[in-house]
DSSP file (Angstrom, degrees, kcal/mol; ACC not computed):
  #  RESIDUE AA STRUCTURE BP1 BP2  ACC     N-H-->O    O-->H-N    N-H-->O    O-->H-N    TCO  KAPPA ALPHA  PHI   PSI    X-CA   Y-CA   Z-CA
    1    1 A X              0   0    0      0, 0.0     4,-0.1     0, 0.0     2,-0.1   0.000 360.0 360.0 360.0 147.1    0.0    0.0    0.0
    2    2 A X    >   -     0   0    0      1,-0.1     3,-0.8     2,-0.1     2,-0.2  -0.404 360.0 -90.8 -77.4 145.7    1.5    3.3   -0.7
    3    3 A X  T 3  S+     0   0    0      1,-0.3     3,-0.2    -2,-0.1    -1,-0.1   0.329 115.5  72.2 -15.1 -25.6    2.9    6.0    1.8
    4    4 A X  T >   +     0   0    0      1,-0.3     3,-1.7    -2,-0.2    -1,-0.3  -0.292  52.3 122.8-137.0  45.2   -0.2    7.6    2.1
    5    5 A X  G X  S+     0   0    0     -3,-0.8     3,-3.2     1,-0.3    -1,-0.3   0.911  71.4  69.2 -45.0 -42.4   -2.2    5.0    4.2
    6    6 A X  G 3  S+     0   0    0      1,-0.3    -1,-0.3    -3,-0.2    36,-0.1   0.711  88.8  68.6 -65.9  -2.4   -2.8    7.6    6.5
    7    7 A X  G <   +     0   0    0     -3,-1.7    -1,-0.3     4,-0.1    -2,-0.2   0.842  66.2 104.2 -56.3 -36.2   -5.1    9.1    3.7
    8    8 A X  S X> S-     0   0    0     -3,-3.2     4,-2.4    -4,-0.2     3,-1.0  -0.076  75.3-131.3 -53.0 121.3   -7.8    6.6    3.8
    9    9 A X  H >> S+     0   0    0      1,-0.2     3,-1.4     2,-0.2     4,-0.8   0.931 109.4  58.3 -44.4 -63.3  -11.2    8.3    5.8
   10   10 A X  H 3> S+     0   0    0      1,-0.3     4,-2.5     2,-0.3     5,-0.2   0.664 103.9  43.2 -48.6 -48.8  -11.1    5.2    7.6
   11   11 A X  H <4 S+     0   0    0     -3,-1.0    -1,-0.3     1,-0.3     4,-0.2   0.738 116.0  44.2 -83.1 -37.9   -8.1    5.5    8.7
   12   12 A X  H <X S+     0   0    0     -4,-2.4     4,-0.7    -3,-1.4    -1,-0.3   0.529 108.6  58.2 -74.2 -11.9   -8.3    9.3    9.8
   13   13 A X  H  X S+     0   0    0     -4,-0.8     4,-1.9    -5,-0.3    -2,-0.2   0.829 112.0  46.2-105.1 -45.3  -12.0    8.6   11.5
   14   14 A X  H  X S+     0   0    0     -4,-2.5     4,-0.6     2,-0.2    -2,-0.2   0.616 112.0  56.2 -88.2  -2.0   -9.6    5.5   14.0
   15   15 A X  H  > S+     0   0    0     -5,-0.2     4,-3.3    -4,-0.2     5,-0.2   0.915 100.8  47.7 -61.2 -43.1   -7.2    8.0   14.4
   16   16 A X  H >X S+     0   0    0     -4,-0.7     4,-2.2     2,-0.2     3,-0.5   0.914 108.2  55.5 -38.6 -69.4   -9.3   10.0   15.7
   17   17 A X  H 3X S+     0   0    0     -4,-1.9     4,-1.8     2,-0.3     5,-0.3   0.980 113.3  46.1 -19.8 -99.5  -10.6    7.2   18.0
   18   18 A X  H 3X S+     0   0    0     -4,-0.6     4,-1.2     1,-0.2    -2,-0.2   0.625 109.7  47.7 -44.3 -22.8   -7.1    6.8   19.2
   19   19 A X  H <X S+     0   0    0     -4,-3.3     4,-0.9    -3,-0.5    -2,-0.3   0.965 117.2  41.2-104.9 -55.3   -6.1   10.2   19.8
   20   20 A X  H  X S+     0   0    0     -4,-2.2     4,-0.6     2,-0.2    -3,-0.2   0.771 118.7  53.4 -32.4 -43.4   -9.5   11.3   21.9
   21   21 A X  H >X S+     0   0    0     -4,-1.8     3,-2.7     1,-0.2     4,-2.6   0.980 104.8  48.5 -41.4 -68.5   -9.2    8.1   23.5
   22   22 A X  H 3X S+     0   0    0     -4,-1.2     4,-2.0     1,-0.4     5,-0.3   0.633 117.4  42.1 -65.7 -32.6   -6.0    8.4   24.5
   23   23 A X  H 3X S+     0   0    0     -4,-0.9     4,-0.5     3,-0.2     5,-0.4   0.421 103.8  57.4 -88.0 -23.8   -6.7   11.6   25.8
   24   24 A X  H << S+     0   0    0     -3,-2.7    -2,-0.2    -4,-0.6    -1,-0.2   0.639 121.7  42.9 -94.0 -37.6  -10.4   11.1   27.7
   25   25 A X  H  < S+     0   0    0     -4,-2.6    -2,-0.2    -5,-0.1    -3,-0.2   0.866 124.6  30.2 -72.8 -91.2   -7.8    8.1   29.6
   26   26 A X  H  < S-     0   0    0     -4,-2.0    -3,-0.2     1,-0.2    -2,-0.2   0.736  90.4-133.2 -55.0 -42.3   -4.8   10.0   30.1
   27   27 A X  S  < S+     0   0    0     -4,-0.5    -3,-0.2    -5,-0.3    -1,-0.2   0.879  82.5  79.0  95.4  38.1   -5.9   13.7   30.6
   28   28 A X  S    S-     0   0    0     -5,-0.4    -2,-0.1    -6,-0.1    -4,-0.1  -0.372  84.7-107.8-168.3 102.0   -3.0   14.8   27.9
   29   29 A X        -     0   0    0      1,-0.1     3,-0.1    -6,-0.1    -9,-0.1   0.348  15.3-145.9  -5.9 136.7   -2.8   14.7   24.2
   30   30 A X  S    S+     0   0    0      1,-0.3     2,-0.2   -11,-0.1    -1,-0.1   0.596  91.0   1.3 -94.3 -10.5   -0.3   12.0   22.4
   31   31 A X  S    S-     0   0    0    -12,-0.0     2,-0.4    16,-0.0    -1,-0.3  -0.954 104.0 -75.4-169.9 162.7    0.5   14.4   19.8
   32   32 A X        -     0   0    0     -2,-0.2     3,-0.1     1,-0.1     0, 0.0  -0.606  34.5-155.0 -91.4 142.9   -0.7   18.1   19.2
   33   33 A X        +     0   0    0     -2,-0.4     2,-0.8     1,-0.2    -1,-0.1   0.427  62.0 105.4 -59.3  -5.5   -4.4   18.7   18.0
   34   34 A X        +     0   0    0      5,-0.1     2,-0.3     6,-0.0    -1,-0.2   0.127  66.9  60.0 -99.5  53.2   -4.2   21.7   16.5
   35   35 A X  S    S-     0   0    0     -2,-0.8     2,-0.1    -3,-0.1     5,-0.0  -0.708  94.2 -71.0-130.4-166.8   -4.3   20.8   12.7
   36   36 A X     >  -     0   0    0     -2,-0.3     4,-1.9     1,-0.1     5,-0.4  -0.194  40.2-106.5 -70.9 151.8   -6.8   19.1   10.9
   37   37 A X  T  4 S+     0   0    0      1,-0.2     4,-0.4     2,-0.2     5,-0.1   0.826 123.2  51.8 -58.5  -8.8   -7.7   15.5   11.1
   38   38 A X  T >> S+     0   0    0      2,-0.3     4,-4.2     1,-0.2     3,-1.3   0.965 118.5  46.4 -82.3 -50.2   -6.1   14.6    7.5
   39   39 A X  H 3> S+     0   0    0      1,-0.5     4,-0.8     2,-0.2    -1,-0.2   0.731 111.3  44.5 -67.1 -29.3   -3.0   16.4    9.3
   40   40 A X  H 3X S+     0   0    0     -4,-1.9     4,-1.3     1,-0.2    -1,-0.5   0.622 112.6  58.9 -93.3  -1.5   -3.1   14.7   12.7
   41   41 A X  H <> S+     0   0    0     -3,-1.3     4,-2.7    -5,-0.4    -2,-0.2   0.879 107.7  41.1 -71.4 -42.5   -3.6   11.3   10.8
   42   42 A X  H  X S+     0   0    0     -4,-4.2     4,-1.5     1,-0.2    -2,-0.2   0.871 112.9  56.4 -90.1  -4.0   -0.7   11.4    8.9
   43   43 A X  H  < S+     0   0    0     -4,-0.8    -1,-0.2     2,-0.1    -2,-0.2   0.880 106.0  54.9 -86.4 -17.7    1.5   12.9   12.2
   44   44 A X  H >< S+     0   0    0     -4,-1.3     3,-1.6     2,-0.1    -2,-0.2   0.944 112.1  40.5 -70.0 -53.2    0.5    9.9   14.1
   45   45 A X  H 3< S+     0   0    0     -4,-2.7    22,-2.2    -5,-0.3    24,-0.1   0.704 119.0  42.8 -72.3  -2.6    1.8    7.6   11.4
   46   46 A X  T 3< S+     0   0    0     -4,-1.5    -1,-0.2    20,-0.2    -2,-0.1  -0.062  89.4 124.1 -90.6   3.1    4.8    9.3   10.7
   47   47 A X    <   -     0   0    0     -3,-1.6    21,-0.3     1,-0.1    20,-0.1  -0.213  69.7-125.0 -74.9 177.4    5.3    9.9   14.5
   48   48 A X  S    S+     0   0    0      2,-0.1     2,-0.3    19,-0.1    -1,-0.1   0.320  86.2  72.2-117.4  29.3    8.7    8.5   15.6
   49   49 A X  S    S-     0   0    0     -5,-0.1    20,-0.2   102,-0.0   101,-0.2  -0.851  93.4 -82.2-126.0 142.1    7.1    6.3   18.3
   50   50 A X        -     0   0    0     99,-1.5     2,-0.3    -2,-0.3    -2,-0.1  -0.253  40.2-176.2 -37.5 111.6    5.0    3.0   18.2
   51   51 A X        +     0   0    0     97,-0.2    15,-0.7    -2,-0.1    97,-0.1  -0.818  14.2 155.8-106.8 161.5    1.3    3.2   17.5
   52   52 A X        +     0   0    0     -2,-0.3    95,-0.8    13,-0.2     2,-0.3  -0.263  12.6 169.3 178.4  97.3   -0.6    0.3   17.6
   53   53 A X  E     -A  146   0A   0     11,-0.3    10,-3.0    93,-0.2    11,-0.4  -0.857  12.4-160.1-151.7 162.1   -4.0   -0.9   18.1
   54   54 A X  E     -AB 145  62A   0     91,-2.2    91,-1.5    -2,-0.3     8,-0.2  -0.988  25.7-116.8-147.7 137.6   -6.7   -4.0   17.8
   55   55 A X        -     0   0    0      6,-1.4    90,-0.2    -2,-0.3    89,-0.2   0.349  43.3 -81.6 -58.2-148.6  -10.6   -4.3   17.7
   56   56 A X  S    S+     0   0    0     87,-0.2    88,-0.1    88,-0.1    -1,-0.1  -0.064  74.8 134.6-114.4  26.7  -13.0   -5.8   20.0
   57   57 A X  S    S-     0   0    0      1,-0.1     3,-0.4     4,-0.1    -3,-0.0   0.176  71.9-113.8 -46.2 165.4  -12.9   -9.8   19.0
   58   58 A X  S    S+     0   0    0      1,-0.4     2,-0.4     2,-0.0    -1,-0.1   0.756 121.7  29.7 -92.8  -9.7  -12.7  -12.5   20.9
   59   59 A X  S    S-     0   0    0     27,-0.0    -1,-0.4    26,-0.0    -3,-0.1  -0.911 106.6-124.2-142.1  96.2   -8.9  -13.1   19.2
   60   60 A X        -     0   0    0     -2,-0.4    25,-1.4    -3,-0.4     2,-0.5  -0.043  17.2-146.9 -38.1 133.3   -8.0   -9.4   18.5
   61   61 A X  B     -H   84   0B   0     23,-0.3    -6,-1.4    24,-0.1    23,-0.2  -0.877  19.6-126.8-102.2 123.1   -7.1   -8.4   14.9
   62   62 A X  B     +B   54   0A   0     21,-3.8    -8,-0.2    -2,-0.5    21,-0.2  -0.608  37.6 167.4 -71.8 139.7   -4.6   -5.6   14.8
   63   63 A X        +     0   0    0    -10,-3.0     2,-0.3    -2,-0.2    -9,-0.1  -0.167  60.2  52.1-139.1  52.1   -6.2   -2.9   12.6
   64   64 A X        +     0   0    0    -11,-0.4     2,-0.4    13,-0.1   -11,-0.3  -0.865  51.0 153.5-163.4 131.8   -4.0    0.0   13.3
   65   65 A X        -     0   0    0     -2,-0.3   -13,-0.2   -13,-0.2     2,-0.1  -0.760  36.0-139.6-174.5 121.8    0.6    0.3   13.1
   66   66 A X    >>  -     0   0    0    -15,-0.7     4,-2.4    -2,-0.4     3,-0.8  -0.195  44.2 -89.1 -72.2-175.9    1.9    3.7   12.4
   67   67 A X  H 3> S+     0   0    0    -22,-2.2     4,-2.9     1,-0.3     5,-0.2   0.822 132.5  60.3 -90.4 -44.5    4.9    3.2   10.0
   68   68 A X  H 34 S+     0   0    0    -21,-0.3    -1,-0.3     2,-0.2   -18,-0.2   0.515 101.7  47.6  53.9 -74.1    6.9    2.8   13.2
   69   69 A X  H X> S+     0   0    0     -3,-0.8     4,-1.2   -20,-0.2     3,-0.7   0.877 110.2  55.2 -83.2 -57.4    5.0    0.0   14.3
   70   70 A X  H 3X>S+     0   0    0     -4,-2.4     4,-2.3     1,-0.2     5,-0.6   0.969 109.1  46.0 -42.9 -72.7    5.3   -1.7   10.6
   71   71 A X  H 3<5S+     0   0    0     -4,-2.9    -1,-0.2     1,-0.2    -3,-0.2   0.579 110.6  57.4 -65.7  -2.5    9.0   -1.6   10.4
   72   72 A X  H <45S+     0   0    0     -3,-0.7    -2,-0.2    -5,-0.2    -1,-0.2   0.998 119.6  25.5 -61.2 -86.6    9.1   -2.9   13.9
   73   73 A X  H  <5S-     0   0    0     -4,-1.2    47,-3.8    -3,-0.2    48,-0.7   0.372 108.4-119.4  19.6 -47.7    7.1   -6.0   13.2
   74   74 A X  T  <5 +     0   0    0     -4,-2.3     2,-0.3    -5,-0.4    -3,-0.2   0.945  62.1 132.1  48.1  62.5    8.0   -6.3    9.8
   75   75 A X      < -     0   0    0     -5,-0.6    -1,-0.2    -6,-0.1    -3,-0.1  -0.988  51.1-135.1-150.9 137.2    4.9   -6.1    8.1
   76   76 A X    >>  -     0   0    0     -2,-0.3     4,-1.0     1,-0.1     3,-0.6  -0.145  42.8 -96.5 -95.3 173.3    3.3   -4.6    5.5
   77   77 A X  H 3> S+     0   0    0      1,-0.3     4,-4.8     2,-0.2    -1,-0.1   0.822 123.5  42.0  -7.6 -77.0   -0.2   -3.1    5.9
   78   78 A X  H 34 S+     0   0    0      2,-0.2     4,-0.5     1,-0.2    -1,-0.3   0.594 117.6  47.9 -76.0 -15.5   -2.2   -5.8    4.7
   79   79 A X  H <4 S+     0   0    0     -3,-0.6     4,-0.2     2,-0.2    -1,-0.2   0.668 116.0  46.2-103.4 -25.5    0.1   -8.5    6.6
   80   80 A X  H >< S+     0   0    0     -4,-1.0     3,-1.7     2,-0.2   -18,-0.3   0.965 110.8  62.6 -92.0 -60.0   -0.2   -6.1   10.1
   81   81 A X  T 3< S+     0   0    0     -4,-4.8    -2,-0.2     1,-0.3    -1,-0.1   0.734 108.7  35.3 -32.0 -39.9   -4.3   -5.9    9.3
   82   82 A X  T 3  S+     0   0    0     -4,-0.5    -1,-0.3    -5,-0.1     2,-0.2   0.415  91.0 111.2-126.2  39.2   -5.0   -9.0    9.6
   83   83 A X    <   -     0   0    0     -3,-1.7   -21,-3.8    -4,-0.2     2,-0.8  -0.494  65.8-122.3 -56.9 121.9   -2.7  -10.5   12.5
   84   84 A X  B >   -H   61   0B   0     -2,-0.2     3,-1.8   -23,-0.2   -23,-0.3  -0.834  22.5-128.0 -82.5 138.8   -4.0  -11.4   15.4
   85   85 A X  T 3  S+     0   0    0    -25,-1.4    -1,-0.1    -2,-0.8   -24,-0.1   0.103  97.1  69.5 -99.0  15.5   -2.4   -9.4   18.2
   86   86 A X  T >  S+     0   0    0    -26,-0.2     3,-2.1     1,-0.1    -1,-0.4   0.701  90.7  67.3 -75.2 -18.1   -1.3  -12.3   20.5
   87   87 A X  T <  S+     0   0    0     -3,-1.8    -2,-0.2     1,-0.3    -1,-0.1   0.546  76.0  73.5 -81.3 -11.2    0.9  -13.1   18.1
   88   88 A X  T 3  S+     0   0    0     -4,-0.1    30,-1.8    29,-0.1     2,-0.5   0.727 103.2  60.8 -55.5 -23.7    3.1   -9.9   18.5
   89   89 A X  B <  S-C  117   0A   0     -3,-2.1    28,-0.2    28,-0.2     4,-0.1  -0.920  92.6-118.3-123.0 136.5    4.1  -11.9   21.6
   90   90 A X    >   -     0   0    0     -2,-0.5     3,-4.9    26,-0.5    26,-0.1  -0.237  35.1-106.1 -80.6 154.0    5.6  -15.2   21.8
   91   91 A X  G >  S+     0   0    0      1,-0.3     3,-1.2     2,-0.2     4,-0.4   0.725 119.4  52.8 -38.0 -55.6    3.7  -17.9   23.6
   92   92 A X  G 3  S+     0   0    0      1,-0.3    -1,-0.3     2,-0.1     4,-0.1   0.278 113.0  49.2 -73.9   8.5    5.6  -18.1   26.7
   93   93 A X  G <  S+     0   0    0     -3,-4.9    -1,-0.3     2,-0.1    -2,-0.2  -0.177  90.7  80.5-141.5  34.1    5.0  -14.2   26.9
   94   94 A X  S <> S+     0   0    0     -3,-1.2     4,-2.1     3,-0.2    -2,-0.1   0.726  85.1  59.6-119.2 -16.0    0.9  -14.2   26.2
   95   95 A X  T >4 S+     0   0    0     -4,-0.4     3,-0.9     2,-0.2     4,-0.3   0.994 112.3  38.5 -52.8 -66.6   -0.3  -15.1   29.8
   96   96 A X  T >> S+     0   0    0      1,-0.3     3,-6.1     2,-0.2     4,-2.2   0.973 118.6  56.5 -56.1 -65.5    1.5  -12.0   31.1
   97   97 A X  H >> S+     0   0    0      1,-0.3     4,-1.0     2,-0.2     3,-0.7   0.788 110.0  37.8 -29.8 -47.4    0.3  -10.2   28.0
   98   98 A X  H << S+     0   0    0     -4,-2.1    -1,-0.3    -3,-0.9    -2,-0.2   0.377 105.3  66.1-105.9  18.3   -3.1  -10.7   28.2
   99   99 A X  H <> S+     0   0    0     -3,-6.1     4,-0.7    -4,-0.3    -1,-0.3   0.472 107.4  44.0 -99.8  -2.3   -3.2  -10.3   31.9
  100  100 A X  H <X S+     0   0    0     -4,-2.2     4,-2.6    -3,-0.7    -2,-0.2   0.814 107.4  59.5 -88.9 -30.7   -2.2   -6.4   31.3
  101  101 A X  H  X S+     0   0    0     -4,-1.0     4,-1.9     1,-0.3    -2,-0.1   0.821 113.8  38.9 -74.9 -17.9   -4.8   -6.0   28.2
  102  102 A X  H  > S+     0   0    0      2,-0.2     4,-2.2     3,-0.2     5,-0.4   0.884 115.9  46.9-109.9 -41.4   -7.7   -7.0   30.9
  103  103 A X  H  X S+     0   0    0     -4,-0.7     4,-2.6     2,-0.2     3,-0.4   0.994 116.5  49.2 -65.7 -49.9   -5.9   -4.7   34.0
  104  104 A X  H >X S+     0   0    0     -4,-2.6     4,-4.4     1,-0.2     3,-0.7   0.945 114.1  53.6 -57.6 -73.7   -5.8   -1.8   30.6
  105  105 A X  H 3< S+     0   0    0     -4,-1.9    -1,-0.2     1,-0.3    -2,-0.2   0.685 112.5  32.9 -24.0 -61.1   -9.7   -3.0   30.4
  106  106 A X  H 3< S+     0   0    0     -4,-2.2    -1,-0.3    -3,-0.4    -2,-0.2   0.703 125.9  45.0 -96.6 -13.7  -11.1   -2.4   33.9
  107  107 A X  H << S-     0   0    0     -4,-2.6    -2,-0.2    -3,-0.7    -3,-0.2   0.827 104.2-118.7-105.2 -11.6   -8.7    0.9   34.5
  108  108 A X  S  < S-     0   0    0     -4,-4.4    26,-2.7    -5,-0.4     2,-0.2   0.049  79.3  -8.6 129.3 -38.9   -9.1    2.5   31.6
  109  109 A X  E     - D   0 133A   0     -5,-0.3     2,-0.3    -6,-0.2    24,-0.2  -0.871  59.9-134.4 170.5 165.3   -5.7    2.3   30.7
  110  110 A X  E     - D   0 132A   0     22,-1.9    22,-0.9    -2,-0.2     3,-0.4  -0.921  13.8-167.9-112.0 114.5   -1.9    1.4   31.8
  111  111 A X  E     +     0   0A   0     -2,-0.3    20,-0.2     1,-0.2    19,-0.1  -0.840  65.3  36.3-131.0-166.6    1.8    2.8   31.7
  112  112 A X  E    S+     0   0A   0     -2,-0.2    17,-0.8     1,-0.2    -1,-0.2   0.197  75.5 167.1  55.0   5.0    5.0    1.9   32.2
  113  113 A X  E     - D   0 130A   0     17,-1.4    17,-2.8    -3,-0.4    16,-0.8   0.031  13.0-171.9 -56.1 155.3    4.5   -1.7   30.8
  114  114 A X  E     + D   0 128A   0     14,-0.2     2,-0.3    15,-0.2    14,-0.3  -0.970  25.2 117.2-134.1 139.0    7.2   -3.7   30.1
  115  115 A X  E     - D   0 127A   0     12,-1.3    12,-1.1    -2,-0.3     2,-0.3  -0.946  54.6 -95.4 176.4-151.2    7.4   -7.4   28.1
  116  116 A X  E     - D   0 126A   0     -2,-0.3   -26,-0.5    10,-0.2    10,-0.2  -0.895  29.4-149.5-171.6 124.6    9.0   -8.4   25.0
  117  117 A X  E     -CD  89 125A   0      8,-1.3     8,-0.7    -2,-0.3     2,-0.4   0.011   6.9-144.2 -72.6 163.9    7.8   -8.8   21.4
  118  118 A X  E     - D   0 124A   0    -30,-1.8     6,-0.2     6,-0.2     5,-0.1  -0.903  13.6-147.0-145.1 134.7    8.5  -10.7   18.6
  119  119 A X        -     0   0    0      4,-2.2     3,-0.3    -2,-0.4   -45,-0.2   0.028  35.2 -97.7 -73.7-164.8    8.4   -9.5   14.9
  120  120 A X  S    S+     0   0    0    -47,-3.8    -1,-0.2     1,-0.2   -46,-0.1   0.434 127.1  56.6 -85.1   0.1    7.3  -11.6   11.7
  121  121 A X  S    S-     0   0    0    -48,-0.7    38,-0.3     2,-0.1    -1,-0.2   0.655 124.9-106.3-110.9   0.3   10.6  -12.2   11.0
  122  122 A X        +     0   0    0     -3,-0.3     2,-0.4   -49,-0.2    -2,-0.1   0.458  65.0 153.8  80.7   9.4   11.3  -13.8   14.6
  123  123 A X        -     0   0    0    -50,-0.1    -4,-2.2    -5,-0.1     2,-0.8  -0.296  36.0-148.7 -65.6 134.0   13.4  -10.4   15.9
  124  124 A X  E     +D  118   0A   0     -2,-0.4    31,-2.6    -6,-0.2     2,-0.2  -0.827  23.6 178.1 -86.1 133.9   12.8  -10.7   19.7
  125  125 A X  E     -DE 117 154A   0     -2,-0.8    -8,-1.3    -8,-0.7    29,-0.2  -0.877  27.6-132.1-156.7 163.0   12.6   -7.0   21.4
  126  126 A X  E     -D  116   0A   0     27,-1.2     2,-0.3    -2,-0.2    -9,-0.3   0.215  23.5-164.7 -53.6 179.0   12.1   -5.5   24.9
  127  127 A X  E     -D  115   0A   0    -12,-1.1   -12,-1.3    25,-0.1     2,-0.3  -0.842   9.2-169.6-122.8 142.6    9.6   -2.7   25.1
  128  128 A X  E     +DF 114 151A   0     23,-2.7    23,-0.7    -2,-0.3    22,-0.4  -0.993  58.2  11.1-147.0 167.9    9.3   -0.4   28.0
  129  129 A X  E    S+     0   0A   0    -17,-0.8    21,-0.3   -16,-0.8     2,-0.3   0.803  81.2 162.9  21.4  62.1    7.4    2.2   29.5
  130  130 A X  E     -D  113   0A   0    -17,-2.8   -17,-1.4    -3,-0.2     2,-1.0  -0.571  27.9-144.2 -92.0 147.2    4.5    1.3   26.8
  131  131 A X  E     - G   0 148A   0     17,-1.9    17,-1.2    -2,-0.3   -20,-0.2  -0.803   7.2-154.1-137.0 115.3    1.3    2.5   27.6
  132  132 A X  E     +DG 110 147A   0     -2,-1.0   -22,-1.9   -22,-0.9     2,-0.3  -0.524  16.2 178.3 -80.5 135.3   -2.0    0.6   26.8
  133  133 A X  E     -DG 109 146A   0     13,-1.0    13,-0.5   -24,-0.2     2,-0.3  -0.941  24.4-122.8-150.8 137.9   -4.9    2.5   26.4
  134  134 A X  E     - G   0 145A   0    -26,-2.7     2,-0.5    -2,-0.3    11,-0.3  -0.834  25.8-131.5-101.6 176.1   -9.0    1.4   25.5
  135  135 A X  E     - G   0 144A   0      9,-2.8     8,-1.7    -2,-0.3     9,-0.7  -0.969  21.7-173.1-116.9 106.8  -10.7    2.9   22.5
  136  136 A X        -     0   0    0     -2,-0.5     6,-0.2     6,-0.2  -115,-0.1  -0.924  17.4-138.9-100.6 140.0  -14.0    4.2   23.1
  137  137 A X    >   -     0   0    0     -2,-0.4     3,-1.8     4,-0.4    -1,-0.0  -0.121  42.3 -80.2 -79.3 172.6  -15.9    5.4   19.9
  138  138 A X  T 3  S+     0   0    0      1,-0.3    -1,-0.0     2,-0.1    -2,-0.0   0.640 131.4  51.5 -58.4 -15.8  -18.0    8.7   19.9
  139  139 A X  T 3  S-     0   0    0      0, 0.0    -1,-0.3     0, 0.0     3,-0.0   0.414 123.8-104.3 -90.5 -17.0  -20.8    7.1   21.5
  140  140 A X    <   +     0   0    0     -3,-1.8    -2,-0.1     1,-0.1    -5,-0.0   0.564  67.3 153.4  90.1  13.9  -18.8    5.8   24.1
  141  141 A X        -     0   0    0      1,-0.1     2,-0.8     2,-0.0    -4,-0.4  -0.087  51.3-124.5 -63.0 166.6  -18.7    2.5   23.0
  142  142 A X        +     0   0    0     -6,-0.2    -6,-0.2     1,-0.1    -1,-0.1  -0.808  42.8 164.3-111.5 107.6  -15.5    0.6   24.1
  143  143 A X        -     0   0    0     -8,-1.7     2,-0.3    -2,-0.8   -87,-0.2   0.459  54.7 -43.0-105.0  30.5  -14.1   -0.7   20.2
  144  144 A X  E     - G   0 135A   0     -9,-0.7    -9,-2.8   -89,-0.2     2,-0.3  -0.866  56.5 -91.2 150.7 175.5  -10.3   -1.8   20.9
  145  145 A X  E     -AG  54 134A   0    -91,-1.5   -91,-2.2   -11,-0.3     2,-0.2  -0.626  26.1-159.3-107.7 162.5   -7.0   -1.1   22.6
  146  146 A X  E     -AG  53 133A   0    -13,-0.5   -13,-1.0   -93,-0.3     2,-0.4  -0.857   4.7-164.9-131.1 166.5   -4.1    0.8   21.4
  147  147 A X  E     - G   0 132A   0    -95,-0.8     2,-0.3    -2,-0.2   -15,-0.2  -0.948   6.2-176.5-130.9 122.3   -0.7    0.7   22.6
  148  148 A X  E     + G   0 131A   0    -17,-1.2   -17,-1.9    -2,-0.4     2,-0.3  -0.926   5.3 171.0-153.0 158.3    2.6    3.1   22.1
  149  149 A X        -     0   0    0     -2,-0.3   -99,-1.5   -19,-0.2   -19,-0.1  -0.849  28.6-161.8-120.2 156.9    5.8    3.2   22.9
  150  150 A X  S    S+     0   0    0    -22,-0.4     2,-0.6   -21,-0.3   -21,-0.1   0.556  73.7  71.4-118.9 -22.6    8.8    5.2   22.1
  151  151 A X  B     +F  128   0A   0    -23,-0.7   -23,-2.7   -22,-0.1     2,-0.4  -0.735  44.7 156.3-134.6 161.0   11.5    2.5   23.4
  152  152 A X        -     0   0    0     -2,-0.6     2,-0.7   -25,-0.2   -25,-0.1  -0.920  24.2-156.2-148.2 134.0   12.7   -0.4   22.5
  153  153 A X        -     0   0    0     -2,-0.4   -27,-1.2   -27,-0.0   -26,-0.1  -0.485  30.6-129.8-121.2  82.8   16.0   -3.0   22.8
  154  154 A X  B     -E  125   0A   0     -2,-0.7   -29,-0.3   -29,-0.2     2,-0.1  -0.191  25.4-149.7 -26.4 136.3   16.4   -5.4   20.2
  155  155 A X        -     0   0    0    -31,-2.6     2,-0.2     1,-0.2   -31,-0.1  -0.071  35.2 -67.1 -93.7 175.1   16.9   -9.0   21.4
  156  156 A X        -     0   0    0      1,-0.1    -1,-0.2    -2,-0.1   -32,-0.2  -0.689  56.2-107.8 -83.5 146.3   18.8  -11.8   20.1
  157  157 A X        -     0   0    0      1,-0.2   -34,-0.1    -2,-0.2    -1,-0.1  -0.032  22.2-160.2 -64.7 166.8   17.3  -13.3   16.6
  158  158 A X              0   0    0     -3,-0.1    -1,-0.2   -36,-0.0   -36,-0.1   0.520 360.0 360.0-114.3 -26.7   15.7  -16.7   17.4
  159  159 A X              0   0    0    -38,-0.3   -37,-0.1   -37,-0.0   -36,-0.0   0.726 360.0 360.0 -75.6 360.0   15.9  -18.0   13.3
């Protein structure tokens, strides 16, 4: 898909989502508001930090990685779209996982997390101080989590 994912209405209407979210949880802006939606879409996927986010399934689909997130992963769009989002994390590391995504659930949101990833390509790496967030829609609905982080410590390859 071309550079200018961030174009798609779809894609500007769940930014939107994440960045209100993030903000009705945290009580502080992830990035500043004051352009337009086209404008804060594409500075959230250009941002130089981790974005990341998955609906409301019973085995979450990531439907959101800033560019950031992609080259993290190693995955193109369409490969990151339809991933289920235990799979960012290696088995022995999806209990833990998914016992922060339900503490992120009933408080609203989480920081400082810490754990360790694994791309499509098998790179293992840390994350820390990642902060997990739910996605409520304009209605108030709850439709997904997000995630971001800004750091990160490559691991040793496993292939």
């Amino acid at each position: 898909m071309s550079h200018a994912l961030w174009m798609q209405s779809q894609i500007i209407d769940w930014s939107q989502i994440l960045l209100d979210s993030f903000n009705h949880f945290l009580g502080y802006q992830l990035i500043s508001r004051d352009a337009t939606k086209e404008d804060q879409a594409q500075v959230l996927f250009e941002s130089p930090f981790v974005v990341v986010s998955h609906g409301t399934q019973e085995d979450p689909i990531l439907n959101y990685g800033n560019q950031i997130a992609l080259e993290l992963w190693s995955m193109t769009w369409e490969e990151l779209t339809q991933t289920p989002s235990r799979i960012t994390a290696e088995p022995v590391n999806r209990e833990t996982r998914k016992a922060m995504l339900q503490q992120a659930a009933q408080q609203g949101y989480i920081d400082n997390y810490t754990g360790v990833r694994i791309s499509s390509t098998g790179t293992r790496f840390a994350i820390e101080k990642a902060i997990i967030w739910n996605l409520v829609n304009s209605s108030g609905h709850k439709c997904g989590q997000a995630a971001t982080f800004a750091h990160w410590t490559v691991l040793e390859n496993l292939n």
